[in-house]
DOGU-43014 format. One record per residue: residue number from 1; residue in three letters; z, x, y of N, C-alpha, C in turn. Coordinates in steps of 0.2 Angstrom, whole numbers, plus 2048, in hexadecimal, padded with zeros to 3 digits. Atoms other than C-alpha are relative to their C-alpha. Layout:
<rs>
R; NUM; ALA; Z; X; Y; Z; X; Y; Z; X; Y
...
</rs>
This chain:
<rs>
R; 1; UNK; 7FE; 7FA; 804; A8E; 425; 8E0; 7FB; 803; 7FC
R; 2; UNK; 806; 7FE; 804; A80; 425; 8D4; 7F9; 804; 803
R; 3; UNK; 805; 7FA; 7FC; A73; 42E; 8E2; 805; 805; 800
R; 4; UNK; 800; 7FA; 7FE; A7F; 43A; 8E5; 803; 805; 7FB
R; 5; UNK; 801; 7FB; 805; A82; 440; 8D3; 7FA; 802; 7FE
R; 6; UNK; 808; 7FC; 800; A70; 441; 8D4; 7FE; 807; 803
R; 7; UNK; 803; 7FB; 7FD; A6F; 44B; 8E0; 804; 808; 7FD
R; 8; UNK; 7F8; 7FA; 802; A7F; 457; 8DA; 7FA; 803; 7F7
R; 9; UNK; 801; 7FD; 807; A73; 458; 8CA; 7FD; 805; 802
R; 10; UNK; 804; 7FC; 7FD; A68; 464; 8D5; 801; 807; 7FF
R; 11; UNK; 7FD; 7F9; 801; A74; 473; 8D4; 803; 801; 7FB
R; 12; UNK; 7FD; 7FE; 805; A7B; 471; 8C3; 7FB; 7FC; 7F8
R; 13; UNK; 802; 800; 805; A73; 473; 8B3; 805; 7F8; 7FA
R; 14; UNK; 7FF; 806; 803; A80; 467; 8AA; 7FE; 7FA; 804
R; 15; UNK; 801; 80A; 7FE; A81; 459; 8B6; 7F8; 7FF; 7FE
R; 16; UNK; 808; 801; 802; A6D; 458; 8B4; 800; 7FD; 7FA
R; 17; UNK; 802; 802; 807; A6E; 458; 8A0; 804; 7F9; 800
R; 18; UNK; 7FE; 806; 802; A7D; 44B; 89F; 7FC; 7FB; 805
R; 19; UNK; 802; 805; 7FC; A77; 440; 8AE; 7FA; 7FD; 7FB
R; 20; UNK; 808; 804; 803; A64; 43E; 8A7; 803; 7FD; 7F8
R; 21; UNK; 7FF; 801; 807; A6B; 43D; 894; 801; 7F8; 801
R; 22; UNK; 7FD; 809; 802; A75; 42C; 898; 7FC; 7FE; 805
R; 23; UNK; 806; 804; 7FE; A65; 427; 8A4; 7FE; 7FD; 7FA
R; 24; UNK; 805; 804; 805; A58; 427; 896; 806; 7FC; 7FB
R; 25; UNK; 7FA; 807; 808; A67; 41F; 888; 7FF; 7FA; 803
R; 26; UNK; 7FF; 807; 7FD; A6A; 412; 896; 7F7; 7FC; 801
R; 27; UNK; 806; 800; 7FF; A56; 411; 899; 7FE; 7FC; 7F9
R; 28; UNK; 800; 802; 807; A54; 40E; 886; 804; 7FA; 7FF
R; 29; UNK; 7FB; 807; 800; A61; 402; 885; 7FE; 7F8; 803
R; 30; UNK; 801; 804; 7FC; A5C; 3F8; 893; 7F7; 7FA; 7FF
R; 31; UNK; 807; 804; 803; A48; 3F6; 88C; 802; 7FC; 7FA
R; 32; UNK; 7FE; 804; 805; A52; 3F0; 87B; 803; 7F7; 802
R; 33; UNK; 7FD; 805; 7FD; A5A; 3E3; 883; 7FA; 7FE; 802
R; 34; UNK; 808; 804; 7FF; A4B; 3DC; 88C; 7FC; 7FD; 7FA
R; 35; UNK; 802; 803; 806; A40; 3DC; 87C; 804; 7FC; 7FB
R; 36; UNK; 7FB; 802; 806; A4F; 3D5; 872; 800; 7FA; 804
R; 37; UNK; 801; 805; 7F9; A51; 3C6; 881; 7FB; 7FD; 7FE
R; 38; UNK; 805; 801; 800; A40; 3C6; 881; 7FE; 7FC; 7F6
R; 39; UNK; 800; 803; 808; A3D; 3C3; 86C; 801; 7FB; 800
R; 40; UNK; 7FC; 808; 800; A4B; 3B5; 86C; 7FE; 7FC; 804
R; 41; UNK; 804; 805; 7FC; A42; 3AB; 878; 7FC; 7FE; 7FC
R; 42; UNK; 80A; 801; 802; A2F; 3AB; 872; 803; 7FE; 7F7
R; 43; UNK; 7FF; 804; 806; A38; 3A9; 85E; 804; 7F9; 801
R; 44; UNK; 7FE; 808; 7FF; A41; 39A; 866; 7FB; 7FB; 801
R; 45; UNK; 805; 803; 7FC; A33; 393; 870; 7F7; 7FE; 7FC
R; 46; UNK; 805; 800; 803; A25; 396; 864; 7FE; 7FB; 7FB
R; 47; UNK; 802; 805; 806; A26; 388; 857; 7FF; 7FB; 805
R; 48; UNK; 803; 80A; 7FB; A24; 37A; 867; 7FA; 802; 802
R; 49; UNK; 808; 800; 7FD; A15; 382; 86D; 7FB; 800; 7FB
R; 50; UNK; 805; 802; 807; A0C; 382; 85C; 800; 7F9; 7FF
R; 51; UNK; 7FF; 806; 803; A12; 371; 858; 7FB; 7FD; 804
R; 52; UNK; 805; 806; 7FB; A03; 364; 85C; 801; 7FA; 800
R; 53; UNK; 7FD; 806; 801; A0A; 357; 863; 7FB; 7FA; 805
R; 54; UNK; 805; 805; 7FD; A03; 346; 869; 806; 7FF; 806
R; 55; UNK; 7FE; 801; 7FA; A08; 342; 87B; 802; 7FB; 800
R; 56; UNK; 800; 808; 7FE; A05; 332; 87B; 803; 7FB; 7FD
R; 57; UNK; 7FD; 803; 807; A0A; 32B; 86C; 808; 800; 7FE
R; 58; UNK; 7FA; 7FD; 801; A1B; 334; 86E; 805; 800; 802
R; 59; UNK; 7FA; 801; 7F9; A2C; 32F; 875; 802; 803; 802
R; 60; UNK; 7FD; 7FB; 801; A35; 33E; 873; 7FA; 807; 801
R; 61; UNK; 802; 7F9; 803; A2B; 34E; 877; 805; 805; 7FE
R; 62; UNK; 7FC; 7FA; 7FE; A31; 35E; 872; 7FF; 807; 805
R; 63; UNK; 7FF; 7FC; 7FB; A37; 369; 87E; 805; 809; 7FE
R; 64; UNK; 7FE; 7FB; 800; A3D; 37A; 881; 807; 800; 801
R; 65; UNK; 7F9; 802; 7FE; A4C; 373; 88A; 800; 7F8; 802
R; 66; UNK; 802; 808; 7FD; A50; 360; 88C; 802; 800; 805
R; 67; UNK; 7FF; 803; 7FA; A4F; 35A; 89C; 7FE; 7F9; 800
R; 68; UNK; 802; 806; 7FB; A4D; 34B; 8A7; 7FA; 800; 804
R; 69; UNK; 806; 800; 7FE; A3D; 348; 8AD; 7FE; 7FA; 807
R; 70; UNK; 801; 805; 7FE; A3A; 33D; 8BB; 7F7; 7FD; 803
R; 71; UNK; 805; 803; 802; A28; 339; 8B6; 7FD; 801; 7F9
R; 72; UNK; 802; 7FF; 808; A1F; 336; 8A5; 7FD; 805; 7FE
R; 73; UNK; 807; 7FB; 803; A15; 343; 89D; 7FB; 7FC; 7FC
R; 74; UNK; 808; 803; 802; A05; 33B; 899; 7F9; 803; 7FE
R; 75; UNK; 805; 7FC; 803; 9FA; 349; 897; 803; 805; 7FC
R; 76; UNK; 7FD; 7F9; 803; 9FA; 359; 88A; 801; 806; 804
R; 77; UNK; 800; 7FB; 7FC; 9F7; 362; 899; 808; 7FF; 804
R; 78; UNK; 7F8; 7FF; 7FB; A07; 35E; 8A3; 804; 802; 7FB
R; 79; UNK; 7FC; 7FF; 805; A10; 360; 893; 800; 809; 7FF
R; 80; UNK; 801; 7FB; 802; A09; 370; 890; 805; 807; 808
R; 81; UNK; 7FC; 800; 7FA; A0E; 375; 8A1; 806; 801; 804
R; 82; UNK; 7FA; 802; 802; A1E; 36F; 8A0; 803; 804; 7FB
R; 83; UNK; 7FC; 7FA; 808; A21; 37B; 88F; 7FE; 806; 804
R; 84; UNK; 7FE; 7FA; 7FF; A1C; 388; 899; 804; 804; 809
R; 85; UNK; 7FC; 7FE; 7FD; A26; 388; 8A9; 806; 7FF; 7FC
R; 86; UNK; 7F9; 7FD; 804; A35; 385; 89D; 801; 806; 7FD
R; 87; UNK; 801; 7FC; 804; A2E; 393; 893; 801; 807; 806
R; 88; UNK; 800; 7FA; 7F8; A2E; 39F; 8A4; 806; 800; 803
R; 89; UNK; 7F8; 801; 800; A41; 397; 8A7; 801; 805; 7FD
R; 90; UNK; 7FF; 7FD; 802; A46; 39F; 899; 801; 807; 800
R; 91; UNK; 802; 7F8; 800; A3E; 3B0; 899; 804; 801; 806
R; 92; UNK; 7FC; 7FC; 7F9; A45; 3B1; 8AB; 807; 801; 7FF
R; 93; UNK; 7F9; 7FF; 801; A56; 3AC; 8A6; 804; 805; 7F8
R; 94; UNK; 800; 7FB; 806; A55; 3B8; 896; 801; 806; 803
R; 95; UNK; 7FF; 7FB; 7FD; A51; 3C6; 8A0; 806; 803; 805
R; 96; UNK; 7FB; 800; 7FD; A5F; 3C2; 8AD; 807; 801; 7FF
R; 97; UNK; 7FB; 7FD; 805; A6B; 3C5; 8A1; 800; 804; 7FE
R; 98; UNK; 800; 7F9; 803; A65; 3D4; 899; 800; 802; 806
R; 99; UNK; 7FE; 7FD; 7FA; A65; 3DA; 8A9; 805; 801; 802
R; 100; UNK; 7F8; 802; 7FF; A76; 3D6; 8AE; 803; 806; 7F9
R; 101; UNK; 7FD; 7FE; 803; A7A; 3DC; 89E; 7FE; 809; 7FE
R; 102; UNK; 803; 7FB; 800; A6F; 3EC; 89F; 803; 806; 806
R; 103; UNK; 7FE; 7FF; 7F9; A76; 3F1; 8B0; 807; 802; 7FE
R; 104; UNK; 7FA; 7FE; 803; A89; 3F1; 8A7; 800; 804; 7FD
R; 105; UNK; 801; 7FA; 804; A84; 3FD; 89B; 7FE; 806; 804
R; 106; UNK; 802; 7FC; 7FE; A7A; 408; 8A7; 803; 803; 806
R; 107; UNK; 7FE; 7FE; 7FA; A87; 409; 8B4; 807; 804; 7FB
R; 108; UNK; 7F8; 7FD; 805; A96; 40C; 8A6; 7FC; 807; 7FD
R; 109; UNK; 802; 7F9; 803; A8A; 41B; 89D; 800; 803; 806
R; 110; UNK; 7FF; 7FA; 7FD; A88; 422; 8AE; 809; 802; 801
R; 111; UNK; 7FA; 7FE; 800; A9B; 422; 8B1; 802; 805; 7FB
R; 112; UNK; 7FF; 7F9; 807; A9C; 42B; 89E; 7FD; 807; 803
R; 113; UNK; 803; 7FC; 800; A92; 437; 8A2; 7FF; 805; 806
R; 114; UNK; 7FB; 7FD; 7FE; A9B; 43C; 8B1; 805; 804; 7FE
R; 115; UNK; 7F9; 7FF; 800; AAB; 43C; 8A9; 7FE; 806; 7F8
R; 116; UNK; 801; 7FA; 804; AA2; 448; 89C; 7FB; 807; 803
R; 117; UNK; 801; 7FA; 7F9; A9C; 454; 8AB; 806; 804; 801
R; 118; UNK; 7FA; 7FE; 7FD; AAE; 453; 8AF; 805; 805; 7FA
R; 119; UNK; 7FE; 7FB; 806; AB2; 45A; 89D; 7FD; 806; 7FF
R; 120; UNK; 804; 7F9; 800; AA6; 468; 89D; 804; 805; 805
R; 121; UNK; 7FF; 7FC; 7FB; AAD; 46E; 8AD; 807; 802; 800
R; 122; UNK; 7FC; 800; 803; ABD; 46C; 8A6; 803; 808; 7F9
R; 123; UNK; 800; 7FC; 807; ABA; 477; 896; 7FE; 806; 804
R; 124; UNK; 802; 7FB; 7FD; AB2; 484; 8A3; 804; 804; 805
R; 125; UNK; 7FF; 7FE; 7FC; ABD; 483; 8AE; 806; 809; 803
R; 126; UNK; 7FF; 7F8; 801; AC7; 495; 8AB; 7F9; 803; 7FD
R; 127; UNK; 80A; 7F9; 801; AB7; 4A3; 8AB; 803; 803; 7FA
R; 128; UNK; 800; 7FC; 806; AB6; 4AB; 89A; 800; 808; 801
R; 129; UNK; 7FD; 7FA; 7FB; ABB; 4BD; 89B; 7F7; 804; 800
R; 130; UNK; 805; 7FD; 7FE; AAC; 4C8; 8A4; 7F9; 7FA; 801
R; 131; UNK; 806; 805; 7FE; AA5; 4B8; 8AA; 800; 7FE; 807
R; 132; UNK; 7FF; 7FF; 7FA; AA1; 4B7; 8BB; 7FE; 7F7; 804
R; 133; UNK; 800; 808; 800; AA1; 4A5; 8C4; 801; 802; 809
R; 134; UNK; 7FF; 802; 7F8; A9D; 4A2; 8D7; 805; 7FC; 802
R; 135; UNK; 7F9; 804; 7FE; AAD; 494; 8D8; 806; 803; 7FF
R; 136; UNK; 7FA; 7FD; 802; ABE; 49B; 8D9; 804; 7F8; 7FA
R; 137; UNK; 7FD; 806; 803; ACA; 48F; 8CD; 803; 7FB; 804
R; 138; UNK; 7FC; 803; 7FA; AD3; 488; 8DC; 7FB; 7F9; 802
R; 139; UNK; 805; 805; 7FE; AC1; 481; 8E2; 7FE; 7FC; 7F9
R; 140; UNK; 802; 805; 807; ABD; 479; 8D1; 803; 7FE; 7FE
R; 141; UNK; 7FB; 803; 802; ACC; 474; 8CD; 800; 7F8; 805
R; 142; UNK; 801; 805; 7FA; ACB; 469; 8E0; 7FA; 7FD; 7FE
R; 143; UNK; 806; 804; 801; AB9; 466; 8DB; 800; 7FA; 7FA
R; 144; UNK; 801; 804; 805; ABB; 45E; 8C9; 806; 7F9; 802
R; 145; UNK; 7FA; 806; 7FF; ACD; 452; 8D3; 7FB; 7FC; 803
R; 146; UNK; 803; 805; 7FB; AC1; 44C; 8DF; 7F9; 7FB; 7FD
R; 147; UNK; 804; 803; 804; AB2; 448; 8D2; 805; 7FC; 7FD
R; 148; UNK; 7FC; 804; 802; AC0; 440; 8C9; 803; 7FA; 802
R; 149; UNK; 801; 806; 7FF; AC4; 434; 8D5; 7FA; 7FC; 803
R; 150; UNK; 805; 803; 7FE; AB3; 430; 8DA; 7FD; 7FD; 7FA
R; 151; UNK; 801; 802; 808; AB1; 42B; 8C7; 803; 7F9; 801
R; 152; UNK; 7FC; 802; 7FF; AC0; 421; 8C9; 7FF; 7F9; 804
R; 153; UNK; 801; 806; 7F7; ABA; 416; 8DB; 7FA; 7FE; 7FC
R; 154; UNK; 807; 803; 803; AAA; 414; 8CF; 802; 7FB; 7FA
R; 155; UNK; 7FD; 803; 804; AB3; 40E; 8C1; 801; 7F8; 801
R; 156; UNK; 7FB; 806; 7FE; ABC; 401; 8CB; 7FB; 7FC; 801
R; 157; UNK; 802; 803; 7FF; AAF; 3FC; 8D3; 7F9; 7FC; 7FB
R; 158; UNK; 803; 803; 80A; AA5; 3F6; 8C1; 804; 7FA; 7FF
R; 159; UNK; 7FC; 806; 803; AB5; 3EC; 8BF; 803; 7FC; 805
R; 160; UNK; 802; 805; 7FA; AB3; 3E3; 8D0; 7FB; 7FD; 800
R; 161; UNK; 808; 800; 800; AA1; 3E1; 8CB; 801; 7FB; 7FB
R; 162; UNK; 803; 802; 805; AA3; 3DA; 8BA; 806; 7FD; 7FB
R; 163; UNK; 7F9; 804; 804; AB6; 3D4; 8B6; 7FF; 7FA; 800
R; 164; UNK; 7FE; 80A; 803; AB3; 3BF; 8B9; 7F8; 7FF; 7FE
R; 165; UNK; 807; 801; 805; A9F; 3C1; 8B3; 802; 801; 7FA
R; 166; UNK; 7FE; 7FF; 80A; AA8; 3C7; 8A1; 806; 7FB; 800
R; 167; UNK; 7FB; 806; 800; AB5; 3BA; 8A6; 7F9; 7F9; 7FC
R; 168; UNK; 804; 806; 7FF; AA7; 3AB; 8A7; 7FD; 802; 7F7
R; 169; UNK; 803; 7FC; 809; A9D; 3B6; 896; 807; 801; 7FA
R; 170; UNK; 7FC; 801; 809; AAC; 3B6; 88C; 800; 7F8; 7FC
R; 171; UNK; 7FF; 808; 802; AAF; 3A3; 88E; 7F8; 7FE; 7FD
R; 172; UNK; 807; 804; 802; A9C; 39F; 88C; 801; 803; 7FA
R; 173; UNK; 803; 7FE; 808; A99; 3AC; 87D; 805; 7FD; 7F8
R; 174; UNK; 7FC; 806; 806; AA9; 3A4; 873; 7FC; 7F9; 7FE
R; 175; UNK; 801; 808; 802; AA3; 393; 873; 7F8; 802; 7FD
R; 176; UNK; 804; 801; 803; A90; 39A; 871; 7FE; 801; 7F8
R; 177; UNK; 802; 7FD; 808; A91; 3A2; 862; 804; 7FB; 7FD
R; 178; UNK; 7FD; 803; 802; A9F; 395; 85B; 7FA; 7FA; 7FF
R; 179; UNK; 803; 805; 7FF; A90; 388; 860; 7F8; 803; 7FB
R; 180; UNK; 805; 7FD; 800; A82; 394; 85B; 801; 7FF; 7F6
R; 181; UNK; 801; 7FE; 805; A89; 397; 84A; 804; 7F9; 7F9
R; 182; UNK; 7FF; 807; 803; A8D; 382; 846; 7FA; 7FF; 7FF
R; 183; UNK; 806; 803; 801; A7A; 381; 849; 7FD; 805; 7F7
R; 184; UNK; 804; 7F9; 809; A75; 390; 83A; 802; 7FA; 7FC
R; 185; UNK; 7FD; 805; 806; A83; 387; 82E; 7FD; 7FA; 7FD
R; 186; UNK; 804; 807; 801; A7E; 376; 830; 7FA; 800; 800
R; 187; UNK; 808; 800; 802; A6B; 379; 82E; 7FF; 803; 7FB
R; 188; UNK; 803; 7FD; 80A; A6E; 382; 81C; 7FE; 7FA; 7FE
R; 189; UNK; 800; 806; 803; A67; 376; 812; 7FB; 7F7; 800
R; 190; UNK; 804; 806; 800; A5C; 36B; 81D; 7F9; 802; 7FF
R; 191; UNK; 804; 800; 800; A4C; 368; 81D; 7FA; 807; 803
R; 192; UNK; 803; 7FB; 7FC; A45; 374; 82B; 806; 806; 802
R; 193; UNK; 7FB; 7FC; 7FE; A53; 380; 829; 7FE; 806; 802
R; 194; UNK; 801; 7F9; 7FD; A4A; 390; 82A; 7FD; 801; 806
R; 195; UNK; 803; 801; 7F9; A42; 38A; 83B; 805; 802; 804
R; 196; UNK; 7FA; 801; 7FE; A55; 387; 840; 802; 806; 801
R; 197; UNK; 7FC; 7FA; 7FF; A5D; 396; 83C; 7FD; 806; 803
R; 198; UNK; 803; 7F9; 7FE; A4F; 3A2; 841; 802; 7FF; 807
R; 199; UNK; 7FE; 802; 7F7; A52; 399; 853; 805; 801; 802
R; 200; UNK; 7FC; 7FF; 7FF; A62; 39B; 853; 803; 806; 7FF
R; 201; UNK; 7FD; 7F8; 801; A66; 3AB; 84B; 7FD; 803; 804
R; 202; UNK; 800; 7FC; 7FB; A5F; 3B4; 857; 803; 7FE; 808
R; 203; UNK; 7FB; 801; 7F9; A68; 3AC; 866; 808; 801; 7FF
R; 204; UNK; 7FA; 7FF; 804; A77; 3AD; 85B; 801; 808; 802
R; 205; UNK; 801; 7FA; 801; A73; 3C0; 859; 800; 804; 809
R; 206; UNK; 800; 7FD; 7F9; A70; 3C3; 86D; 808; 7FF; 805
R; 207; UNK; 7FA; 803; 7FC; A7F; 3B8; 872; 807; 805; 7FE
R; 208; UNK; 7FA; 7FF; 801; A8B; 3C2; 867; 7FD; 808; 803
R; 209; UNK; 800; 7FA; 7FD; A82; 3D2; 86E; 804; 801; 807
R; 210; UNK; 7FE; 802; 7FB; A86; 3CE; 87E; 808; 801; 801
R; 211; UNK; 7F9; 7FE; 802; A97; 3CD; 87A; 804; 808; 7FE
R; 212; UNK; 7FF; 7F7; 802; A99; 3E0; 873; 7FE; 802; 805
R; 213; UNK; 801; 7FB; 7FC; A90; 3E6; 881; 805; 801; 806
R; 214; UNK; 7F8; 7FF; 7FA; A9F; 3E2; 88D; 805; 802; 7FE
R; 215; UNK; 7F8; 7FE; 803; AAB; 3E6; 880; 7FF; 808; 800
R; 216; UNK; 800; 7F7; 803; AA4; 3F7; 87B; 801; 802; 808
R; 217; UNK; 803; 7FF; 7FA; AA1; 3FA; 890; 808; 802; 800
R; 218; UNK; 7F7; 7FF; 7FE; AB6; 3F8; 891; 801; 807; 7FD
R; 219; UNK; 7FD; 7F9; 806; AB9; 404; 880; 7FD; 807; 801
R; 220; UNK; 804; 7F8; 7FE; AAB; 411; 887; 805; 804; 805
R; 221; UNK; 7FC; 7FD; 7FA; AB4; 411; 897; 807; 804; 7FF
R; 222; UNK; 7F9; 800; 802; AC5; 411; 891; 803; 808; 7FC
R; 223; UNK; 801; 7FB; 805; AC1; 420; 884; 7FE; 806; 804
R; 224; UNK; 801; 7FB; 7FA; AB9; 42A; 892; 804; 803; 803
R; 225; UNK; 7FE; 7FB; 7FB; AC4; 42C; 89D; 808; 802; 7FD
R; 226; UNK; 7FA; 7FC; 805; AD2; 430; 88F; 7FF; 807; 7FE
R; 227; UNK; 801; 7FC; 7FF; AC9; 43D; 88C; 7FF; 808; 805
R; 228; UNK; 802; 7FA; 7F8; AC8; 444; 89E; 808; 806; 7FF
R; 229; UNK; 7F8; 7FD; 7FE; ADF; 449; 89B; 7FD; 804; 7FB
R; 230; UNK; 800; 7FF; 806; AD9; 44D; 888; 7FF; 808; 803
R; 231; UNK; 804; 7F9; 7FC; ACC; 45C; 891; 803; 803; 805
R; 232; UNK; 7FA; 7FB; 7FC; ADA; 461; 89E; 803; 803; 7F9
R; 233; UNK; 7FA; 7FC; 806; AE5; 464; 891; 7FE; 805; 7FC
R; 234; UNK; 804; 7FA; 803; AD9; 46F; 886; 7FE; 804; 803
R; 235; UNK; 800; 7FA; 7FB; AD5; 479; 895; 804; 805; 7FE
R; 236; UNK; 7FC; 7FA; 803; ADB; 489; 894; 804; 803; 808
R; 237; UNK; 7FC; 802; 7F8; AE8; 484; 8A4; 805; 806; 7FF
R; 238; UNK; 7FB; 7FC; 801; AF5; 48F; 89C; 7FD; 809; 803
R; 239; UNK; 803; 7FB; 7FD; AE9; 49F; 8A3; 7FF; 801; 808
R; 240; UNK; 801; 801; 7F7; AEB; 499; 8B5; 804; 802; 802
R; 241; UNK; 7F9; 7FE; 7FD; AF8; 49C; 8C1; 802; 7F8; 800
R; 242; UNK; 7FD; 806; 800; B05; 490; 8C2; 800; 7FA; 805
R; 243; UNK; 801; 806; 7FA; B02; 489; 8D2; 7F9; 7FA; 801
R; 244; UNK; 806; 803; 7FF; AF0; 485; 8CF; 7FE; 7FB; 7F7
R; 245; UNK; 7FF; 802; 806; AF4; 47E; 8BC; 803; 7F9; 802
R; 246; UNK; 7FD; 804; 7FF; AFF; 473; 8C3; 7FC; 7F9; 804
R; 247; UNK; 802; 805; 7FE; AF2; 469; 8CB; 7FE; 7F9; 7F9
R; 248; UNK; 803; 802; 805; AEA; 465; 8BB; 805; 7FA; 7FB
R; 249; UNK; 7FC; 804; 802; AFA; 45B; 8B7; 800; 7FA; 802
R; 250; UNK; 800; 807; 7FD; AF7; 44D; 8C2; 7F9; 7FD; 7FE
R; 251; UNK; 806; 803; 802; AE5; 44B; 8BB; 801; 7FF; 7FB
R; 252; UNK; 7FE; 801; 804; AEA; 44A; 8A9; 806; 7FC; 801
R; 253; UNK; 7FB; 806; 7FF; AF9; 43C; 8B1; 7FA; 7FA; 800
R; 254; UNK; 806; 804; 7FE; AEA; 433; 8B9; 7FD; 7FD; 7FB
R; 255; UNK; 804; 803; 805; AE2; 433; 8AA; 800; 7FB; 7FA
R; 256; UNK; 7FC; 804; 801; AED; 42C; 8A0; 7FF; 7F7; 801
R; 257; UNK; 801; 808; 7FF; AEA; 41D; 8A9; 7F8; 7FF; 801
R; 258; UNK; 808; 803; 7FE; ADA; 417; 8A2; 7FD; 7FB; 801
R; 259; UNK; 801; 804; 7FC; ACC; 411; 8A8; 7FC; 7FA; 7FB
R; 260; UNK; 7FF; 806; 806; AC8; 400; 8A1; 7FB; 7F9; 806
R; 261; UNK; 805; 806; 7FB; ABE; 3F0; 8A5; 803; 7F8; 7FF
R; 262; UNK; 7FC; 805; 802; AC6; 3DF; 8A4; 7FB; 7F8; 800
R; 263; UNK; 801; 806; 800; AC5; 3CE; 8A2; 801; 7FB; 805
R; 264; UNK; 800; 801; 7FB; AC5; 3C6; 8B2; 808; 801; 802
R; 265; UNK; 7F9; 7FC; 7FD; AD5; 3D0; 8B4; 806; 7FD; 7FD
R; 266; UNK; 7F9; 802; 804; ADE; 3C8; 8A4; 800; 804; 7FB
R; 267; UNK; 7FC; 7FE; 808; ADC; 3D3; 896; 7F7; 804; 7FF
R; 268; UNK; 805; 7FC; 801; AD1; 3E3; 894; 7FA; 7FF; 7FA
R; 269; UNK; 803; 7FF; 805; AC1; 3E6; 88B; 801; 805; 7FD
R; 270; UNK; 7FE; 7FA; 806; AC1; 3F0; 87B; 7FB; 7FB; 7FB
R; 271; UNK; 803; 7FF; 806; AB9; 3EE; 86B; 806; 7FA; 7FD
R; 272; UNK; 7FC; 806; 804; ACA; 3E5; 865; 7FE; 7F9; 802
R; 273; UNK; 802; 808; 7FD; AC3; 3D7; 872; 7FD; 7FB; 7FE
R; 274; UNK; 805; 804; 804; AB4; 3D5; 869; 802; 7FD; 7FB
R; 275; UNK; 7FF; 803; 804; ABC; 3D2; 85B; 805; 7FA; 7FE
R; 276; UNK; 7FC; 807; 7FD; AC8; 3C6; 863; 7FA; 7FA; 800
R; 277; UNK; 807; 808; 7FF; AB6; 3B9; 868; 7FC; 800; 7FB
R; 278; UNK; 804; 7FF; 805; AAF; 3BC; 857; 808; 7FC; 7FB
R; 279; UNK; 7F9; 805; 805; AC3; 3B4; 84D; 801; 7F9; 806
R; 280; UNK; 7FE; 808; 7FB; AC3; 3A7; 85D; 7FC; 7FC; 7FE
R; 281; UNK; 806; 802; 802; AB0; 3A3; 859; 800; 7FC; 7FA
R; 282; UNK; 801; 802; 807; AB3; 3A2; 847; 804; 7FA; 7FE
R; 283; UNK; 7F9; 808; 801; AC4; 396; 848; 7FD; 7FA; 802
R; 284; UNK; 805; 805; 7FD; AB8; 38A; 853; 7FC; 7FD; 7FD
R; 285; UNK; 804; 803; 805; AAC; 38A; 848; 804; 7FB; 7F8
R; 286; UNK; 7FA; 803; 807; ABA; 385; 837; 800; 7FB; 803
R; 287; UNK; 7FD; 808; 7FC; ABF; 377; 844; 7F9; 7FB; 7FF
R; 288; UNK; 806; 802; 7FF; AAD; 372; 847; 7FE; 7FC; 7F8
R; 289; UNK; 804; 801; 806; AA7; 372; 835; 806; 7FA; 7FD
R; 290; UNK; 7F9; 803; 803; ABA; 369; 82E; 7FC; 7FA; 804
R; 291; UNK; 7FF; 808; 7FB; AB5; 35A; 83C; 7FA; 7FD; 7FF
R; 292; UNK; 806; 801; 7FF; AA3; 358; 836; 800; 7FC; 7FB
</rs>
């Protein structure tokens, strides 16, 4: 669907402006994310590689991530080696997730940004008096139902794509941040706290982003396409003839029923959602901190 509103932007001055607009946002967006990914890693990662540690002498090295080893490390150089394939882990699975997550965003702002073509065309759709229009209302009235459900079979399929991956991210991101934000707490105080918390706070800060970005993804969508009845209904329908007004009633029914992203098909995202993994996160922690 997203080549062939490329190509539709060829004939129409609006499709062109909104299409490109939510590219570069989504463009923007998507290097944010990377660099942000990217930062949290290298601020995690970068006090073990400074650190100069004895190989040899040392039972415990530190690592990036503990593993299991099934030979010694004996040199600095295997060591070092060892920090940076885990170090090249990371950044790949850092990336892999912005990705994912960048992808969400860039397929949902294109959807908006149909469904604010579909309002323009809406606002237009009676011609202004001495204003002259190649399409009769009949054809553009047929033209705007068919864009609407080609929005629609897009829609869905986002939430065929992305309902049990925000299943899987809800569960993990509750427990990370409940986990993420025992480690902050419990390191006021110590010794190398400010090591601690800069490490964590920004995995803290990524994990609860991560989280809004699915949620707001539902609340864009959801507010989009409420707006499509909103835009029927401010048309100036009442200037048409009744037969051809009467379609527009079925698209403002449609609309009505909006469109939405879910939770592996329990319970929509929204903004309230967010705020539902942000009171679950916080109760977790109270329990946490009480047991310690």
């Amino acid at each position: 669907m997203m080549a062939e509103d490329w190509n539709d932007c060829v004939n129409s001055d609006v499709n062109m402006r909104e299409t490109a607009y939510k590219a570069k946002l989504a463009d923007r967006i998507t290097n944010a994310l990377f660099t942000l990914h990217t930062l949290t890693i290298v601020a995690y990662s970068i006090g073990i590689f400074l650190t100069d540690v004895d190989v040899v002498n040392q039972s415990e090295l530190p690592l990036l991530l503990k593993v299991e080893l099934p030979v010694d490390i004996n040199t600095k150089r295997m060591y070092k080696t060892l920090l940076a394939m885990q170090f090249v882990h990371l950044i790949m699975s850092g990336c892999g997730t912005g990705l994912l997550n960048a992808l969400l965003l860039t397929l949902t702002l294109h959807v908006g940004g149909q469904m604010d073509i579909l309002r323009c065309w809406l606002n237009d759709l009676v011609p202004k008096e001495n204003e002259e229009r190649s399409e009769s209302i009949v054809a553009m009235t047929n033209k705007i139902i068919r864009k609407h459900q080609k929005v629609i079979s897009f829609s869905e399929y986002i939430e065929d794509l992305y309902t049990y991956i925000a299943l899987v991210q809800f569960t993990s991101n509750t427990v990370l941040i409940c986990s993420l934000g025992f480690l902050i707490v419990t390191a006021i105080g110590s010794p190398d706290a400010t090591e601690h918390i800069v490490r964590s706070l920004l995995f803290y800060t990524v994990t609860n982003l991560e989280a809004f970005i699915f949620c707001f993804a539902g609340e864009y969508l959801k507010n989009k396409s409420k707006a499509i009845g909103n835009a029927a209904y401010n048309s100036a329908w009442y200037e048409m003839k009744p037969e051809n007004s009467r379609n527009l009633i079925f698209l403002i029914l449609r609309a009505q029923k909006q469109l939405t992203l879910t939770v592996g098909k329990i319970m929509d995202l929204s903004l309230e959602s967010f705020t539902s993994i942000m009171k679950a996160s916080g109760s977790y922690l109270s329990v946490l901190l009480a047991m310690q």
